[in-house]
C-alpha positions in Angstrom: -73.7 -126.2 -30.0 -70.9 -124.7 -27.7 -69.9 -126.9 -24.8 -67.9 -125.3 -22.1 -64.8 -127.5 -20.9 -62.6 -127.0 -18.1 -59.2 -127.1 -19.5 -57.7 -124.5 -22.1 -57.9 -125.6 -25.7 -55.5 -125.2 -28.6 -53.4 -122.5 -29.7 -55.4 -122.5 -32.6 -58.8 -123.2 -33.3 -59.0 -127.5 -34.0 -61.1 -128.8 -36.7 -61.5 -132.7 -36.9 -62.5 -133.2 -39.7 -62.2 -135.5 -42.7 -61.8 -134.5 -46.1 -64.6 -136.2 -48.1 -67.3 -135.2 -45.5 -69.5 -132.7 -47.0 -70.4 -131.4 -43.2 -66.4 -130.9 -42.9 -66.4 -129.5 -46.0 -68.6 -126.9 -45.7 -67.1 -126.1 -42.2 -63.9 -125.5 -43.8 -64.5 -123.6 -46.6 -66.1 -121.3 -43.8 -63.2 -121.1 -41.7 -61.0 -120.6 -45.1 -63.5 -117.8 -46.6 -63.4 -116.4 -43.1 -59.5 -115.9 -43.1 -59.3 -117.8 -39.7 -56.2 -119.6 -39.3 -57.3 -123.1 -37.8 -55.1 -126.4 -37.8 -57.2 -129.7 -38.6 -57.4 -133.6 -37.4 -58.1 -135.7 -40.2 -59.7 -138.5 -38.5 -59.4 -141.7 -39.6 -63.6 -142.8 -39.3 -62.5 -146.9 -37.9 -59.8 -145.5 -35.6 -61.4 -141.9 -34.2 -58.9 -140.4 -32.0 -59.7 -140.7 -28.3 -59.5 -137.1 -27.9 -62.3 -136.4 -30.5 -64.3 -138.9 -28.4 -63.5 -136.4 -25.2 -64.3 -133.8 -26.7 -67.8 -134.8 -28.8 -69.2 -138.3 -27.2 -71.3 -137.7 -30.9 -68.1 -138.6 -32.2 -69.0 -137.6 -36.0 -67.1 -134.7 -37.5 -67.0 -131.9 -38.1 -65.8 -130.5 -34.3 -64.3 -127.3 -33.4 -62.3 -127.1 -30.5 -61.8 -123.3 -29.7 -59.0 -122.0 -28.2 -60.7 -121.2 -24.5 -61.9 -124.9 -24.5 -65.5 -123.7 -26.0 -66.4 -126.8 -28.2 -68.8 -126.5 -31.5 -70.2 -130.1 -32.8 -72.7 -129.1 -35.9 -71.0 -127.4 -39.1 -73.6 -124.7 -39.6 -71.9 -123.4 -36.0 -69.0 -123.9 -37.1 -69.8 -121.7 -40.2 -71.6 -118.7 -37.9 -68.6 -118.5 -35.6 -66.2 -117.9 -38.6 -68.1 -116.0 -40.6 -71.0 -114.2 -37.9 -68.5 -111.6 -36.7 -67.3 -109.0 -38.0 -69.3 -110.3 -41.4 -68.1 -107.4 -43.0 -68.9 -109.1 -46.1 -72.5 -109.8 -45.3 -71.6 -113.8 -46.4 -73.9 -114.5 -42.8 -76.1 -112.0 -43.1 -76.6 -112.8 -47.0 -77.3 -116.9 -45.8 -80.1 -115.7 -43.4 -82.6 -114.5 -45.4 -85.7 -117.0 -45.2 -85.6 -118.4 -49.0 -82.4 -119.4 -47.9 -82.5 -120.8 -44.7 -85.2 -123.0 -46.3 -82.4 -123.9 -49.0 -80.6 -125.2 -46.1 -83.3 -126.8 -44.4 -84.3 -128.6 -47.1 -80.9 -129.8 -48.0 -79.6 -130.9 -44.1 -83.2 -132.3 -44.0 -85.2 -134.2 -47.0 -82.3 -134.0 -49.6 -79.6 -135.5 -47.6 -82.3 -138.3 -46.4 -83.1 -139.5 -50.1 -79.0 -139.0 -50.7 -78.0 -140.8 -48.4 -80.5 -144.1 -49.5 -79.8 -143.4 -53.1 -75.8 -142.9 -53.1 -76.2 -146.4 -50.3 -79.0 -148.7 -51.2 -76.6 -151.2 -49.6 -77.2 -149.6 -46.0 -80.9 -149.6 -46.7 -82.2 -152.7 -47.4 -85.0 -152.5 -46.2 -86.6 -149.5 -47.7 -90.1 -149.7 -49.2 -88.5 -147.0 -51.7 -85.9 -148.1 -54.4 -82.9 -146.3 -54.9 -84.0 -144.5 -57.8 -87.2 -143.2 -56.6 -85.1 -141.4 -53.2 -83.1 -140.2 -56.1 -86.1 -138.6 -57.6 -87.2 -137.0 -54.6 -84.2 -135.7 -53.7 -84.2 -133.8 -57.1 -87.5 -132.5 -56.7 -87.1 -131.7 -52.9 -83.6 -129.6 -53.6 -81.7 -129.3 -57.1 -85.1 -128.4 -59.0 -85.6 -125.4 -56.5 -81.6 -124.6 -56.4 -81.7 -124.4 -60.5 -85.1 -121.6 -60.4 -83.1 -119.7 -57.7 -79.7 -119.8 -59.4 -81.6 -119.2 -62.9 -81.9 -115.5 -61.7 -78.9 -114.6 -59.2 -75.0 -116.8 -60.0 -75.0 -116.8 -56.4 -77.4 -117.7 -53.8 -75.9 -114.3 -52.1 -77.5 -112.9 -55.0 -74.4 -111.4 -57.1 -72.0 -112.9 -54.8 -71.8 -116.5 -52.3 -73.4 -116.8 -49.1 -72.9 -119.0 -45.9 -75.6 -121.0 -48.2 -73.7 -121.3 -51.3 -70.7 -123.2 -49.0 -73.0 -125.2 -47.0 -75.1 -126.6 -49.7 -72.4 -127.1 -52.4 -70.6 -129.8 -51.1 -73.8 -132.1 -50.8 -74.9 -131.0 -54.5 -71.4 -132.0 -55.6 -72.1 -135.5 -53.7 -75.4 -135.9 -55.4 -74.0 -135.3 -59.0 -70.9 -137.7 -58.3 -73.3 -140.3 -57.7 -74.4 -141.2 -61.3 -72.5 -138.6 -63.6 -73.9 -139.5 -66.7 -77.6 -139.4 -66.0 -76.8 -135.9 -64.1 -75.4 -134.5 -67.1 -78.9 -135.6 -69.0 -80.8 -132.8 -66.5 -82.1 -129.6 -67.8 -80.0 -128.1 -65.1 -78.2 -125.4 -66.5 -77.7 -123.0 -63.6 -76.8 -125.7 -60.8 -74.2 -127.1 -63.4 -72.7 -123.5 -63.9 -73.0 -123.3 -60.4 -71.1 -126.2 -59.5 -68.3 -126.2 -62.0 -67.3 -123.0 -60.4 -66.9 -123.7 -57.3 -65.2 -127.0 -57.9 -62.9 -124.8 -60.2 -62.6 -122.3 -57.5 -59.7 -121.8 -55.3 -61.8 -122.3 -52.0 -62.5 -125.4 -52.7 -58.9 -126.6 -54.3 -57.4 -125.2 -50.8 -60.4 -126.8 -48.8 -59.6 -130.2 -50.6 -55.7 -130.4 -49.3 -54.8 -133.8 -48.9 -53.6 -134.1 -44.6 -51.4 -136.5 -42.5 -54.2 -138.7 -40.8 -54.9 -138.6 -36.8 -52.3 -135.6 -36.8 -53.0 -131.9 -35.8 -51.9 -129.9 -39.0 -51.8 -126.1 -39.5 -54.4 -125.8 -42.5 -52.7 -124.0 -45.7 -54.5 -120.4 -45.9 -56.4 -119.7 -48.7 
């Protein structure tokens, strides 16, 4: 969503962001991939700066604040701004095809639902589901389709990454984290490929750079 504001923004794009949010993270691998130079708040989630709260009253991140005050509050924006235009590269056009804006779909959707009650049964007490059945469907509802896509195609662009590859990696990364050694039991051969590499992969090292909190930072190019 863009919201128009009154008064001028940055000099640079301003992500807020923080850096073990998969919605941030997919945002700035965007914005990385992209080549857009962008400085980022790393907001401290007890103590969120008031001018995130101006700027967002949804107050979660990832928000960009564009230089002509134009605000963008959901990540998938965030990733068609950086990447939509010129897309030389075809990494948008690549992520719109409709086998992969189910991918996504699925994953902001159903997978991050039964994630989210797996990864925190604490939050969730009082779900007629147990952890490990959420954890089950969230397999079935994403990682088993991801594997039979990646079984033909490394990418989800096909020979090379997509919009989708960035915006669904970071949540597949959160989901095998969760219980490592019963992940590594999976017949998964193609998400685990898949995964190593872009956790090996330079986007994601530069993505990962540790910031000053509650500061704005110019982000390290990739």
């Amino acid at each position: 969503m863009h919201t128009p504001l009154t008064t001028p923004g940055p000099e640079l794009p301003r992500l807020y962001t923080f850096r073990r949010c998969p919605y941030a993270m997919r945002a700035r691998m965007a914005l990385l991939q992209a080549g857009r130079a962008f400085e980022a708040v790393e907001v401290e989630l007890r103590d969120k700066p008031a001018s995130l709260l101006a700027l967002s009253p949804k107050a979660t991140v990832p928000v960009l604040q564009l230089p002509d005050g134009r605000v963008i509050e959901e990540s998938w924006d965030i990733m068609r701004w950086a990447l939509a235009e010129p897309d030389a590269q075809g990494w948008w056009a690549r992520a719109q095809s409709p086998a992969n804006l189910d991918l996504v779909q699925r994953n902001d959707g159903d997978f991050k639902h039964h994630l989210d009650r797996w990864k925190y049964p604490q939050r969730y007490s009082s779900e007629t589901l147990t952890p490990d059945a959420h954890r089950d469907r969230a397999l079935d509802v994403l990682v088993r389709p991801l594997e039979a896509r990646l079984h033909s195609a490394p990418c989800l662009g096909g020979a090379t990454p997509c919009a989708t590859d960035w915006a669904l990696m970071p949540f597949v990364r959160q989901f095998a984290c969760v219980d490592p050694a019963w992940f590594a039991t999976l017949n998964l051969p193609s998400v685990r490929s898949w995964l190593s590499g872009w956790l090996a992969s330079p986007l994601f090292m530069a993505c990962m750079v540790k910031l000053p909190a509650q500061a704005a930072t110019r982000f390290p190019s990739l």
